[in-house]
C-alpha positions in Angstrom: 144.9 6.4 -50.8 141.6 8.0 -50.1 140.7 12.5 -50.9 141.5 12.9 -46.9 144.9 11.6 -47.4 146.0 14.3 -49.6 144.6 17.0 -47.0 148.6 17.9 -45.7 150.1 18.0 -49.6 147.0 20.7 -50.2 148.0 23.1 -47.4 152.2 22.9 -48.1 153.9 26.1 -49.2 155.3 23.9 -52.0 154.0 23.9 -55.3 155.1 20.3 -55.7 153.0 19.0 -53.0 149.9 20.7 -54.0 150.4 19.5 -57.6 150.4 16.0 -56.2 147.7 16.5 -54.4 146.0 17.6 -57.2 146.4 14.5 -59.4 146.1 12.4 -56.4 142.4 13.9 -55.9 141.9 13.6 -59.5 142.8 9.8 -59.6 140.4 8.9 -57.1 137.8 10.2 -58.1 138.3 8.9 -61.5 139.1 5.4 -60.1 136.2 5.7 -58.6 133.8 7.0 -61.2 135.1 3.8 -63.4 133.9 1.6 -60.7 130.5 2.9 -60.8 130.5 3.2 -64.6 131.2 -0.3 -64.7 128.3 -1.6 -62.4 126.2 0.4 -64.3 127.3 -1.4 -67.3 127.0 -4.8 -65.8 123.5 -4.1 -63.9 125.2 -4.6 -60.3 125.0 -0.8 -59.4 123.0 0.0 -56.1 121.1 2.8 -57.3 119.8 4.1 -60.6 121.7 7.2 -61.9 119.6 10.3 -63.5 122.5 10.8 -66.1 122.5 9.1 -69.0 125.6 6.8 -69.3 126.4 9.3 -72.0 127.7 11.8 -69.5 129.4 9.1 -67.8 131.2 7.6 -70.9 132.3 11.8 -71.7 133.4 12.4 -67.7 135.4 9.4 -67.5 136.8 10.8 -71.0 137.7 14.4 -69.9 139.5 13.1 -66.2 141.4 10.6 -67.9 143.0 13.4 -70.7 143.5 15.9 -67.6 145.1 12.9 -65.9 147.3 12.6 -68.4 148.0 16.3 -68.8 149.1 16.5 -65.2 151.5 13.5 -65.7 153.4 15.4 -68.6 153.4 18.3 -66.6 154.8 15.9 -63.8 157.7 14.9 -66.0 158.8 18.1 -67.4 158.8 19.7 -63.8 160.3 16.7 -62.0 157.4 15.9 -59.5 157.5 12.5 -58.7 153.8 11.0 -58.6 154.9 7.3 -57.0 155.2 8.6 -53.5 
């Protein structure tokens, strides 16, 4: 799943679907953020970042406990993240 895919769950009337979309947005980018993060850490990154790896380390940190939160949430209001 890429950001563009969750375009039509952002825009329903339901509170469900945008809640998905949420966490689906959120994934991705954190997904993707570990990537980088780990070819900065194994020297095969393209590009040199102006963070520190610092910032990285506490990003990745923060996404992951908000990813969590949403999944409780998604559990105690039935919203099914699989599909």
């Amino acid at each position: 799943m890429e950001l563009k895919d969750t375009i039509e769950l952002m825009k329903s009337a339901d509170y469900k679907d945008r809640f998905k979309a949420e966490y689906f947005q959120v994934k991705i980018r954190y997904d993707k953020l570990l990537v980088m993060y780990k070819k900065m850490c194994d020297g095969t990154l393209e590009f040199t970042p102006t963070c520190p790896k610092e910032f990285y380390i506490l990003q990745l940190e923060y996404m992951n406990r908000y990813l969590d939160i949403l999944k409780r949430r998604a559990k105690l209001e039935n919203i099914d993240l699989i599909s």
